[in-house]
C-alpha positions as CSV (number, residue, x, y, z in Angstrom):
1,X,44.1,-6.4,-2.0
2,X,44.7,-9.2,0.8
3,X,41.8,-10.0,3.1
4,X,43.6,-9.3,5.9
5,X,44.5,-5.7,4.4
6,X,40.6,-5.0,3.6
7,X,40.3,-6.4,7.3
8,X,42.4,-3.7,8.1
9,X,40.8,-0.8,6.4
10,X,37.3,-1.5,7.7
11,X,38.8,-1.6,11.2
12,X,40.6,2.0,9.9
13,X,37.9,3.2,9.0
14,X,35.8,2.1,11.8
15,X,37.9,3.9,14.6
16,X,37.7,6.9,12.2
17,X,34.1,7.0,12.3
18,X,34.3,6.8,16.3
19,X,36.4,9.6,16.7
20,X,35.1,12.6,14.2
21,X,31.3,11.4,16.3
22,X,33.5,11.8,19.5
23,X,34.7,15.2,18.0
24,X,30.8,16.4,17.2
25,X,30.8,15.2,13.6
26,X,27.8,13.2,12.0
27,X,28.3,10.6,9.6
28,X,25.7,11.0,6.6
29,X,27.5,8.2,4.7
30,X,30.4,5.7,4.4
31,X,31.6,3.9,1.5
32,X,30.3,6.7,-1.3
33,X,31.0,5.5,-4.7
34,X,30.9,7.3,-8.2
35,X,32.8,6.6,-11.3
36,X,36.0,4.9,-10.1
37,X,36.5,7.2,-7.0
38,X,35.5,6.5,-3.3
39,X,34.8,8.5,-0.3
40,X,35.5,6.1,2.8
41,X,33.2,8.6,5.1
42,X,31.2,11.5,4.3
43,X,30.7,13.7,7.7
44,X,28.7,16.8,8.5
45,X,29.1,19.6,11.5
46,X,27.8,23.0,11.7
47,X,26.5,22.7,8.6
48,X,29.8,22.3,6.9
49,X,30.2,18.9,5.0
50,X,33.5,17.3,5.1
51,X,34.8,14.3,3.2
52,X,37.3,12.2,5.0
53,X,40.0,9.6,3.8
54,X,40.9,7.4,5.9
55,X,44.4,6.0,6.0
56,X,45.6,3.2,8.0
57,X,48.7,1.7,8.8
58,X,50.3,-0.7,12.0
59,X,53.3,0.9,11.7
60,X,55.6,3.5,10.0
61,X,57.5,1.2,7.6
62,X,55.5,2.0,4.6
63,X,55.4,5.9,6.0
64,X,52.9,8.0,8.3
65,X,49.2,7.5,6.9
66,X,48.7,10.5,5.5
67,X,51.8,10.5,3.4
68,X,49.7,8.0,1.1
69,X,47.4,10.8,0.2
70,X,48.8,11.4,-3.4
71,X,48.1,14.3,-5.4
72,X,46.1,12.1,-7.8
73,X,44.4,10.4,-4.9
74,X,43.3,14.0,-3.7
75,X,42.0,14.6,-7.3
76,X,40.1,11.7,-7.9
77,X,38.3,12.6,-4.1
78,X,37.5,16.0,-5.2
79,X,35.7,14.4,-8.2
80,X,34.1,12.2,-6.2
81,X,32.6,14.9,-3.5
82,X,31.8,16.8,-6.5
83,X,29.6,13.7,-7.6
84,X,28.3,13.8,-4.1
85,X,27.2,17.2,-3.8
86,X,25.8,17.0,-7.4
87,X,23.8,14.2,-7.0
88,X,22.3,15.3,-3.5
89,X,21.5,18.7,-4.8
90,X,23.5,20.2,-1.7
91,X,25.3,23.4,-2.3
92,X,27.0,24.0,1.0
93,X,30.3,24.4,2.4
94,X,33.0,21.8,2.7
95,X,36.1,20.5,3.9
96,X,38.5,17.9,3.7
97,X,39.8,15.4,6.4
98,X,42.3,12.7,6.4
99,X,42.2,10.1,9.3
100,X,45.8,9.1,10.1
101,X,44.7,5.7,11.6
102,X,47.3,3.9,13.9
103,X,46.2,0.5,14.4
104,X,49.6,-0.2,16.9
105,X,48.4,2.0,19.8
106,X,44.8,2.5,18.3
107,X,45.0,6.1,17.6
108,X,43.3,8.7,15.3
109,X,44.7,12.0,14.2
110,X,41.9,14.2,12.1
111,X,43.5,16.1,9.7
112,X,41.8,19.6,8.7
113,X,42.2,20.7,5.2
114,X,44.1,17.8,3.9
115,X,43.3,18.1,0.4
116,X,44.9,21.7,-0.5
């Protein structure tokens, strides 16, 4: 991965952030790591926890963002917020969001239920 395209993601992932706090959404972490899989934001509202992906693109040539969210890709993040919940001793309810990050016109789409 480039710098620019790390660059890129952070900036994603920034404006993500942004919007689900604009939407009532707190983040409770960013960045969550366990055994090979990644969380890019962790988010809670209403009691609910949701994990979000965020994808980023500055235009359509490689497809819309959320197109990138593979069926292995939604596996390996439902491992992952298993590891979270584990290791945090939380048992509540969750949800899954994909941020669709447009970085040509700066613009966020939150995606509900992305992972089913």
């Amino acid at each position: 991965m480039t710098y620019e395209s790390k660059e890129l993601g952070r900036r994603g992932e920034a404006m993500a952030a942004v919007e689900l706090e604009k939407n009532g959404y707190q983040i409770i972490s960013r960045n969550f790591r366990f055994s090979g899989g990644e969380i890019d934001i962790v988010a809670q509202k209403a009691g609910k926890i949701y994990f979000v992906e965020v994808k980023s693109r500055r235009g359509t040539r490689f497809g819309l963002p959320a197109e990138a969210v593979t069926a292995a890709k939604r596996k390996k993040i439902a491992e992952t917020a298993l590891a979270f919940l584990s290791l945090r001793g939380e048992d509540a309810e969750c949800g899954f969001i994909v941020a669709a990050v447009n970085l040509n016109n700066n613009m966020v789409e939150l995606i509900n239920d992305a992972l089913y």
